[in-house]
VOGU-3710 file (C-alpha; in Angstrom, 3 decimals, decimal comma):
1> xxxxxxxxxx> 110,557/84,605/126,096  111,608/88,010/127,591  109,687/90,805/127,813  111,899/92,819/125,447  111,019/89,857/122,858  107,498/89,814/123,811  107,486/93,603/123,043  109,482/93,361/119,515  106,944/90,893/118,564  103,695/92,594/119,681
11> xxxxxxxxxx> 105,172/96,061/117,219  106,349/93,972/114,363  102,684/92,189/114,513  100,825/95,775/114,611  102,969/96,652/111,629  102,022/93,742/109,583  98,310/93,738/110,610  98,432/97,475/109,386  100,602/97,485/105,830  98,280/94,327/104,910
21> xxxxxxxxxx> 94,884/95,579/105,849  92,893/96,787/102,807  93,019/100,469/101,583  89,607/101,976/103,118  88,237/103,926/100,306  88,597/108,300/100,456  84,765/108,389/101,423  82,142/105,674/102,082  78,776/106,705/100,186  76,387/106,427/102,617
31> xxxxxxxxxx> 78,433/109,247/104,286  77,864/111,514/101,421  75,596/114,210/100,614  73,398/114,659/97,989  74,604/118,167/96,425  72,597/118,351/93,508  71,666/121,932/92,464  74,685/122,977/94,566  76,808/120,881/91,985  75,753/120,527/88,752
41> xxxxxxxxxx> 76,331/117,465/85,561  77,256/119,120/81,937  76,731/116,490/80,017  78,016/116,443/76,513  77,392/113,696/73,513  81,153/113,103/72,019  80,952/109,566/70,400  78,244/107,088/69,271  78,807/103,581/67,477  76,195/102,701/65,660
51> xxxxxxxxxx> 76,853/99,261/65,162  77,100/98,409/69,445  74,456/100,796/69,869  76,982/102,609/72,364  77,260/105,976/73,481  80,452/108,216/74,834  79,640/110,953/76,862  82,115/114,000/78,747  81,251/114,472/81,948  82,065/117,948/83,771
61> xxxxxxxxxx> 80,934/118,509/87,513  80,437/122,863/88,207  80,272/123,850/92,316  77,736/126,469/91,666  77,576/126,798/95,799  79,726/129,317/97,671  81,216/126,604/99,941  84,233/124,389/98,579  83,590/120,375/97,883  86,065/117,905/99,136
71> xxxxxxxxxx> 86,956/116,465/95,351  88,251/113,235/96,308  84,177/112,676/97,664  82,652/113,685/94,596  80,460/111,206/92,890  77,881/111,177/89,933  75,467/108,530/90,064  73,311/108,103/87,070  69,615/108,686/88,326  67,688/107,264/85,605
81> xxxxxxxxxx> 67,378/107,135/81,625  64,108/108,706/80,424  62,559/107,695/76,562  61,549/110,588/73,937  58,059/110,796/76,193  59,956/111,853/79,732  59,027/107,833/80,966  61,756/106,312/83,326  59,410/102,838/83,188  58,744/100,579/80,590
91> xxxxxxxxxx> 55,028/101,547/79,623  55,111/97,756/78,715  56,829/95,678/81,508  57,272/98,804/83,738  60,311/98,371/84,863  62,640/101,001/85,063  64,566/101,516/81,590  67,534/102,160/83,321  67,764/98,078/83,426  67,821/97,840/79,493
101> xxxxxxxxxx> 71,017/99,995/79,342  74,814/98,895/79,716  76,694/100,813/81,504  80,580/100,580/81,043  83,093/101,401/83,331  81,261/102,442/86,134  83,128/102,707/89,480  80,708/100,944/91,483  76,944/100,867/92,704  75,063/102,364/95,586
111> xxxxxxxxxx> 72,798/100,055/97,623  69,934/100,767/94,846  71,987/99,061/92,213  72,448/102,809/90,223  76,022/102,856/88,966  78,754/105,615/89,658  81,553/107,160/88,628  83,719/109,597/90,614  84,875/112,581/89,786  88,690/112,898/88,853
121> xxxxxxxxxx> 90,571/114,998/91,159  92,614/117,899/89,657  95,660/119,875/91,076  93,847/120,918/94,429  92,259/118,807/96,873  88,944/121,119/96,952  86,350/122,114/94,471  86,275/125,626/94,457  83,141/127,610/94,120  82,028/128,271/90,194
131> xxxxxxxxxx> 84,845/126,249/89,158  84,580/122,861/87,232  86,141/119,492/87,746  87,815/118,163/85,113  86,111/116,369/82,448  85,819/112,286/82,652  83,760/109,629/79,810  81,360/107,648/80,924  79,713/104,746/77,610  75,896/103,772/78,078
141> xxxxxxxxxx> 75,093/100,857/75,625  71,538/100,683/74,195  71,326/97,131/74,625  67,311/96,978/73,205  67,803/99,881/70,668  65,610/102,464/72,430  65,255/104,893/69,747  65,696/108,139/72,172  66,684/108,258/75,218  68,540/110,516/78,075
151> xxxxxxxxxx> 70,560/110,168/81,263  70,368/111,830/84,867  72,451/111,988/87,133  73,141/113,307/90,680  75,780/114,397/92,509  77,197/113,142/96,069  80,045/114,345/97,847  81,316/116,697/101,114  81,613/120,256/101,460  84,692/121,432/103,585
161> xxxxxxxxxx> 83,954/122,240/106,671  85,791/125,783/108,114  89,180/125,748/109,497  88,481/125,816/113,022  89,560/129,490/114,866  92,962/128,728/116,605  92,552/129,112/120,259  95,558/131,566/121,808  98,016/129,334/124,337  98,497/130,761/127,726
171> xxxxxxxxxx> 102,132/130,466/128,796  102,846/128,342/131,315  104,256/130,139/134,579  107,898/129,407/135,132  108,353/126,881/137,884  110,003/127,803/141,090  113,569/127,560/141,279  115,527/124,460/142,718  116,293/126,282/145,867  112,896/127,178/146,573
181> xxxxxxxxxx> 111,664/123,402/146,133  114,402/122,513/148,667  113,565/125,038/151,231  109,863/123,820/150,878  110,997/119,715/151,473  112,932/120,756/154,573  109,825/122,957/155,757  107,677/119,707/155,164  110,223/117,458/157,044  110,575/119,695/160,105
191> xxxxxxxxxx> 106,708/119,726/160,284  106,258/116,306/160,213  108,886/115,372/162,780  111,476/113,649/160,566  113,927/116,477/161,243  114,782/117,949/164,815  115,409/121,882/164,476  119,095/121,548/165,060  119,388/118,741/161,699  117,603/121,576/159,938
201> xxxxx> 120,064/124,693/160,730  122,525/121,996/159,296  121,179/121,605/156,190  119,966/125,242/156,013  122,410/127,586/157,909
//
């Protein structure tokens, strides 16, 4: 095989390796940050079936920092669920009551098994200061009929960092002209002995 074959194949491998590989996802979560109190949950009750024992809640996500969040890294993971008495735990099994809950249409889990959901991303890529996201439903089904109970949740995500200054560019000094690079060569050829004095009044007059 030539090497202009061998080379055609090598690029049309790279290609294939890279339109199949798997979409990485916009941010990993252990690379987040944990911006609660910078960010802020509004949670709002907008739905409950009686029958399921299901709940529909709105979501809203308000930067109250003065630094702008990248929105495509925002996250809300739901902390815990606490009864009427403030109790995360079972005062019977003691186990967290988070595990007697349902919890539909979660993104995902973090390495703690607590689900998420992440934050919709509006018209701009940033969340500006004092400015909500937009408003997503999340449904929590009360699996053992717990006759009160509410959710927490957290926030993860990036800030943006600053725009870097831009650094001025120094213009690059003109390079010496062709003649001048010729008169240096036959300088250098004299001095080493490649020319005699009489070749170089030839060339240079």
């Amino acid at each position: 095989m030539s090497i202009f074959a061998t080379g055609r194949l090598l690029v049309c491998t790279l290609l294939l390796i890279e339109t199949t590989a798997p979409t990485a996802l916009a941010s990993s979560i252990d690379q987040l940050t944990d911006l609660t109190g910078k960010a802020v949950v509004t949670v709002t009750l907008t739905g409950r079936d009686n029958f399921n024992s299901e709940y529909r809640y709105d979501l809203t996500v308000r930067n109250r920092s003065g630094d702008p969040l990248v929105a495509d890294s925002l996250i809300v993971v739901l902390e815990k669920i606490t009864n009427l008495a403030g109790e995360e735990r079972d005062p019977l099994k003691s186990e967290p009551l988070i595990n007697r809950f349902e919890i539909i249409g979660q993104d995902g889990e973090t390495e703690d098994g607590k689900p998420f959901f992440r934050v919709p991303v509006g018209a701009n890529p940033d969340l500006a200061p004092l400015t909500d996201s937009s408003p997503f439903s999340i449904r929590i089904r009360n699996k053992d009929y717990v006759s009160m109970f509410t959710p927490s949740f957290r926030v993860y995500g990036k800030k943006r960092l600053p725009a870097e200054p831009k650094t001025a560019v120094t213009p690059s000094q003109p390079a010496g002209s062709s003649q001048d690079r010729t008169d240096r060569l036959i300088q250098l050829l004299l001095k080493k002995g490649i020319i005699t004095e009489e070749e170089r009044k030839a060339i240079q007059p």
